[in-house]
C-alpha positions as CSV (number, residue, x, y, z in Angstrom):
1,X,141.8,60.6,46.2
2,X,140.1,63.8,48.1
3,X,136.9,64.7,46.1
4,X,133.9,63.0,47.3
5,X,132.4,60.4,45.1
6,X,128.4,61.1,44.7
7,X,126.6,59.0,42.7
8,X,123.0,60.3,41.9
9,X,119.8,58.1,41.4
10,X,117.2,60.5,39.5
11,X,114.8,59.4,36.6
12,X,114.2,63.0,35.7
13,X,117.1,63.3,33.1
14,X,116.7,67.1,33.5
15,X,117.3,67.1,37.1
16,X,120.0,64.3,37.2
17,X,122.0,66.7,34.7
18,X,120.8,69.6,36.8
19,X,122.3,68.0,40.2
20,X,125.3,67.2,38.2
21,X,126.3,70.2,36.7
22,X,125.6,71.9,40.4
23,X,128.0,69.2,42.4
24,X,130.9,69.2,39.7
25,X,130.8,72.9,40.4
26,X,131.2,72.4,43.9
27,X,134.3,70.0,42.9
28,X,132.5,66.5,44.0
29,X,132.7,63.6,41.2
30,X,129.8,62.4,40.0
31,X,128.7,58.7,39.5
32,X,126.0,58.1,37.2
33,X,123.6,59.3,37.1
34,X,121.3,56.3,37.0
35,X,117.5,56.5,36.4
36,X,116.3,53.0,37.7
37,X,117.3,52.3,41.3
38,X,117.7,48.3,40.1
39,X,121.3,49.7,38.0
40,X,122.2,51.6,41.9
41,X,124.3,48.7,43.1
42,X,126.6,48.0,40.2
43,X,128.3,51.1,41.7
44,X,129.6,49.6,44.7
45,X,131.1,46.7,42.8
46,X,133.5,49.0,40.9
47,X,136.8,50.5,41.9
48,X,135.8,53.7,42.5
49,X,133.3,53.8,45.5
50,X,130.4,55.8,46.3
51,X,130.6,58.2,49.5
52,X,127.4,59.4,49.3
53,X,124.0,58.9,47.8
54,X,121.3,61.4,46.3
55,X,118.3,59.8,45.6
56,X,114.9,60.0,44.1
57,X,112.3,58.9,46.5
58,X,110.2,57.9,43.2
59,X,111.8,56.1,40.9
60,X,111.1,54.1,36.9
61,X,111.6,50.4,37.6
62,X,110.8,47.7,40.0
63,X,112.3,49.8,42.7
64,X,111.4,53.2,44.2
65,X,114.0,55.0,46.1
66,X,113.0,53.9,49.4
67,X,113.7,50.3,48.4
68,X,117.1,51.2,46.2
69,X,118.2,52.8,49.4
70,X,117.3,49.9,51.8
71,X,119.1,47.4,50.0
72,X,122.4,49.4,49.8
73,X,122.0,50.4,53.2
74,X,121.6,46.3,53.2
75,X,125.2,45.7,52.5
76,X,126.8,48.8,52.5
77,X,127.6,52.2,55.2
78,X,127.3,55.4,53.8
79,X,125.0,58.9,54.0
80,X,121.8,59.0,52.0
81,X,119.9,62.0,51.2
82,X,116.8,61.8,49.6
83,X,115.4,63.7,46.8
84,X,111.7,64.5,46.2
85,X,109.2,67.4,45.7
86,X,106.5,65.0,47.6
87,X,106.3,66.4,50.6
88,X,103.2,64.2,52.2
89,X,103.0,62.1,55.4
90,X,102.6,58.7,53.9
91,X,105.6,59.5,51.5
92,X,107.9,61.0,54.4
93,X,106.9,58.3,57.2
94,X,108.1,55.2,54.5
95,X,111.1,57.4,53.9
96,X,112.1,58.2,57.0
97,X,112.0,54.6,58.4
98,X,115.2,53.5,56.1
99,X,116.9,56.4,58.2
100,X,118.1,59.1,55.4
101,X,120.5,61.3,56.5
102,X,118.9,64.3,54.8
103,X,115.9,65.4,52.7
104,X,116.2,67.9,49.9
105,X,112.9,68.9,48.4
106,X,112.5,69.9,44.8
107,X,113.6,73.0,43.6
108,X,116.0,72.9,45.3
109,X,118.8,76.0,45.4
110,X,122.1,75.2,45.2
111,X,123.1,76.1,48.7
112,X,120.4,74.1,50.0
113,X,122.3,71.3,47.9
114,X,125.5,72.1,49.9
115,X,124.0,72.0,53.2
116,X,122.2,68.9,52.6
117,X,125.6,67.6,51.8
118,X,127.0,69.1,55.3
119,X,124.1,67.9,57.2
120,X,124.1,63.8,55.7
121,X,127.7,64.0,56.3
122,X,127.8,64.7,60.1
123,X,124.6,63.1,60.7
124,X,126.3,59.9,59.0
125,X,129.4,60.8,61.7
126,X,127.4,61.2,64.6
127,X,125.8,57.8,64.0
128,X,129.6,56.5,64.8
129,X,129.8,58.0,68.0
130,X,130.2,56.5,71.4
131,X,126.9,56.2,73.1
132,X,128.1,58.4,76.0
133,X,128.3,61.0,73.5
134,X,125.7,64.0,73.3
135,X,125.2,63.9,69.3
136,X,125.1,68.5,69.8
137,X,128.8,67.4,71.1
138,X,129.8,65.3,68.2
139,X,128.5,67.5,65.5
140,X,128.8,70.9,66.8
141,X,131.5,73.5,65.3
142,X,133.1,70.5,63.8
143,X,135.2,70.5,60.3
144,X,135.8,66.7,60.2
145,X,133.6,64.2,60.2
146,X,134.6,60.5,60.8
147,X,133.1,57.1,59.1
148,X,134.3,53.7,58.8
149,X,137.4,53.8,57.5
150,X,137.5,57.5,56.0
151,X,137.4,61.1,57.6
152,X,135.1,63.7,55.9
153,X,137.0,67.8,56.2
154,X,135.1,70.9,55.6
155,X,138.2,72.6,53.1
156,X,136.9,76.3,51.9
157,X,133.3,75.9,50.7
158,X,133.0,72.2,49.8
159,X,133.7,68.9,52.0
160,X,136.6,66.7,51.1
161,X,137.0,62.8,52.0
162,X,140.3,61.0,53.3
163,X,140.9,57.3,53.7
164,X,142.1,56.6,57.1
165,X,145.2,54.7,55.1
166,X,146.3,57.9,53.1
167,X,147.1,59.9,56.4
168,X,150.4,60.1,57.2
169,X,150.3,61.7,60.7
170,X,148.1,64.1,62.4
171,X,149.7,67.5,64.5
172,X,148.5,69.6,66.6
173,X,148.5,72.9,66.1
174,X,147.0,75.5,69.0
175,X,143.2,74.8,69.2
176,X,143.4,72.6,66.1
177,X,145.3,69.9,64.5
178,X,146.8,69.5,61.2
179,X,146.3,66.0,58.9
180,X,149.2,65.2,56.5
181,X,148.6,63.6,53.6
182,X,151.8,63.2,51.4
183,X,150.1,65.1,48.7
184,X,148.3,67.7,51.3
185,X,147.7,69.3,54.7
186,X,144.3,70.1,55.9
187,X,143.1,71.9,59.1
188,X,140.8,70.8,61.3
189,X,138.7,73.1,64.0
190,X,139.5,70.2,67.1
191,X,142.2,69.9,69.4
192,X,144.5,66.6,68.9
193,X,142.9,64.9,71.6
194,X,139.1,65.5,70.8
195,X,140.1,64.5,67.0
196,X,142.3,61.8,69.1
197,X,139.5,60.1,71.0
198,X,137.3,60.0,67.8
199,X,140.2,57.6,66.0
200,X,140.9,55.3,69.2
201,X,139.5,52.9,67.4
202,X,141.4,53.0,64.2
203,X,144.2,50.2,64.8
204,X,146.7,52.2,62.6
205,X,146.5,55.7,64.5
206,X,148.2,55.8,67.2
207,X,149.1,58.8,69.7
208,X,153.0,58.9,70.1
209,X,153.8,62.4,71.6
210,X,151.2,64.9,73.1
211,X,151.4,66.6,69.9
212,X,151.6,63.9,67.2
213,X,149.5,61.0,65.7
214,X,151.1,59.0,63.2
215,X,149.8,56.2,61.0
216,X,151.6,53.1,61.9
217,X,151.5,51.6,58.3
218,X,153.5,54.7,57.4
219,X,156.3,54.5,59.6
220,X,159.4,53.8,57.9
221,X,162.1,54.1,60.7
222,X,162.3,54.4,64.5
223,X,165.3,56.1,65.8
224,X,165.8,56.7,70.1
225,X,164.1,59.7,69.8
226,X,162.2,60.2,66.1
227,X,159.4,58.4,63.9
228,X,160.3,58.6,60.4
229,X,157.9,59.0,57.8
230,X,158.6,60.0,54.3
231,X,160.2,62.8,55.0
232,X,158.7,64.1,57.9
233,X,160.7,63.2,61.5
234,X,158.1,62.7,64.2
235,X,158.8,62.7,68.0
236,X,157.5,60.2,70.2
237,X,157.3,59.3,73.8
238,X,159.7,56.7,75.4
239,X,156.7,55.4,77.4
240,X,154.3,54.9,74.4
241,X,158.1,52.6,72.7
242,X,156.8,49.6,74.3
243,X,153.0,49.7,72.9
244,X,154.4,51.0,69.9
245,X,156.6,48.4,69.2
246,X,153.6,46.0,69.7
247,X,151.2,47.7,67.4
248,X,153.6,47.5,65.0
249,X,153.5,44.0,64.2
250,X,149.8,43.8,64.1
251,X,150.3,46.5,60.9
């Protein structure tokens, strides 16, 4: 799966079919929308996962969208941008302390929809980064965006989503690298060892050659001198055989 699930929470029918009309276009899928922030979490308890939420500060039901978006953010870790066309202090301050990673007022433009998008995305990514880390550095000129356990790319003019298990290896290429999926390739504005130090702590990538990462759960052979995955042959360093044999069996 690459398009970005979105599930929308907005008891406006005319601007839930608005915002969903506007996202398909941009090629995201669309869960919902839902009206009532009490019928939110029934979407993380189906197959198909939410990677990002829009959502109505005010809401119909028990729950506004300040307290909808608290208790996902409860038990679950993804970017939340918030929707309203109240712009005042009291509203903004209660919003702001369940730590949204974006506000979109109403109207709203539909490029002002796509950056919100940009901006909850990297915001969410920047969260994940190292203390030491200057967030300018994390976010800055960057076309992927790492989470938990997926990778968010900037592809053309819309932002794509790849679990960490669906890679297959990542190459460098110049000033950038390239991720291989077995169904696609997608480019990424970092060298392999900025894009490198971001996955260190994914168990499954590892760095096998100065110009390789390879996802250990894909590797199908090891030869003296070559990784094999599907049918790509990857190189790897004698000195990395011994860690690489290790991490192996903790696949």
């Amino acid at each position: 799966m690459e398009k970005i699930n979105i599930l929308i929470v907005e008891d406006d029918p005319i601007i839930a079919a608005d915002l969903q009309d506007r996202l398909e276009e941009m090629g995201y899928r669309i869960l919902g929308p839902v009206a009532a922030g009490e019928d939110a979490p029934a979407f993380f308890d189906l197959p198909t996962l939410p990677d990002l939420v829009i959502m109505d500060v005010h809401l119909e039901g028990e729950w506004d969208g300040i307290e909808t978006t608290r208790r996902i953010l409860e038990k679950h870790d993804l970017p939340v941008i918030f929707l309203t066309s109240n712009s005042d202090d009291a509203t903004f301050n209660a919003a702001k302390a369940v730590k949204p990673q974006a506000f979109l007022s109403k109207p709203f433009r539909g490029r002002d929809l796509k950056h919100a998008i940009e901006i909850a995305i990297s915001q969410a990514a920047a969260q994940k980064q190292p203390a030491a880390e200057p967030a300018a550095e994390a976010t800055s000129e960057k076309t992927a965006f790492l989470l938990k356990d997926r990778v968010f790319i900037k592809a053309k003019d819309r932002m794509v989503r790849l679990f960490f298990k669906d890679i297959l290896w990542v190459e460098a290429d110049d000033y950038y690298c390239k991720v291989v999926t077995k169904e696609k390739e997608f480019l990424v504005t970092q060298t392999l060892k900025k894009f490198g130090e971001e996955l260190t702590g994914v168990p499954e990538l590892m760095r096998v050659h100065r110009s390789y990462i390879v996802n250990l759960a894909h590797v199908e052979e090891i030869g003296e001198l070559y990784l094999h995955i599907g049918n790509g042959r990857i190189p790897y360093s004698k000195n990395h055989k011994e860690d690489l044999m290790l991490r192996l069996k903790n696949v």
